[in-house]
N, C-alpha and C positions, 0 to 999 in steps of 0.2 A: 730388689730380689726378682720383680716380672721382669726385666729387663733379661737379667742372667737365667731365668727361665726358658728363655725363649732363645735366648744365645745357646744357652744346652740342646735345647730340643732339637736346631739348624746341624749345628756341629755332630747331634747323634744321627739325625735322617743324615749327613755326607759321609761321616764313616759306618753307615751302617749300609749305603748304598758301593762304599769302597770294598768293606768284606766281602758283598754280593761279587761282584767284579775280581776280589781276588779270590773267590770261592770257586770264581768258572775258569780262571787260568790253573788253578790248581787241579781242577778238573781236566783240563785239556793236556795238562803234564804227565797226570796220571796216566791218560789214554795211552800217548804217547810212548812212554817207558815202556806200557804194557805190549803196546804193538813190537815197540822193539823186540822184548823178548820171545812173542809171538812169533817173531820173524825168524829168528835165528834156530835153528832146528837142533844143535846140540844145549839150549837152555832152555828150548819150549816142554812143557810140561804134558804129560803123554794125553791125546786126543782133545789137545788145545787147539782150535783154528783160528782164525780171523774172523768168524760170528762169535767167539767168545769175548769178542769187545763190547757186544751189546750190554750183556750183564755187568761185564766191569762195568760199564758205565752208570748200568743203571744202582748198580752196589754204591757208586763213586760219586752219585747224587744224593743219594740220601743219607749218606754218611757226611759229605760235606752241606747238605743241607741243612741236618741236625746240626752239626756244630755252628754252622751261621747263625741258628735261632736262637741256642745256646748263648751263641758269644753277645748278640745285639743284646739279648735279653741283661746281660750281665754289664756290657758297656752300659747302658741305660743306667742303672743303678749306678755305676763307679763313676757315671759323669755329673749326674742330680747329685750324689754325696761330695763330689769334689768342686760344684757349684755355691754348696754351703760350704764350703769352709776355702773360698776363692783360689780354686788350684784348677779352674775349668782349661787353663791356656795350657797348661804343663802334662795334664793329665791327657787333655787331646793331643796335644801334641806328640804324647808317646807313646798311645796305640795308632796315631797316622803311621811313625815312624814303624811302627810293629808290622803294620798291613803293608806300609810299601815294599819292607825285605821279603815277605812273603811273595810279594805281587811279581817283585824282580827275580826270585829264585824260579818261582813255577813260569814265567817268562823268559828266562836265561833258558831253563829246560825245552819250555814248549818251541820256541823261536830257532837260538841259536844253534842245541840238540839237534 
């Protein structure tokens, strides 16, 4: 059981350090979008400028901040429960896969976009 203790703990600090990481492209997606519509003067919304990116932004952090805290908080738990009863490979393995589609969408947008 120390063994897979500590196999959990590795495994939550890497995808808790990947949700960080998909936290900020989803961030950066957001901005993105936003500027776009900024931009376009029959979708900008009346005495929107280009300083109203600050606040998006800063609305955009701590909205995605809180659910970061949220989610670790919550992986933590569903990785120690799935430790005890040996589903730690399965179970990480399928919010890596969660955070990567995340990671790729808000990176499809911010990049390719």
């Amino acid at each position: 059981m120390k063994r897979a203790g500590v196999l959990y703990l590795l495994i939550w600090l890497l995808l808790a350090a990947f949700a960080g990481l998909t936290a900020w492209y989803l961030n950066l997606a957001i901005l993105y979008l936003f500027a776009l519509w900024i931009e376009n003067p029959a979708w900008r919304p009346t005495y929107w400028t280009a300083s109203s990116l600050v606040y998006i932004n800063k609305i955009s952090i701590l909205v995605l901040g809180s659910i970061w805290l949220i989610f670790i908080t919550w992986l933590e738990i569903a990785l120690r429960n799935s430790a005890l009863q040996d589903r730690l490979w399965a179970q990480a393995g399928r919010m890596g896969l969660i955070l990567l589609a995340l990671l790729a969408v808000s990176f499809a947008i911010f990049v390719v976009g």
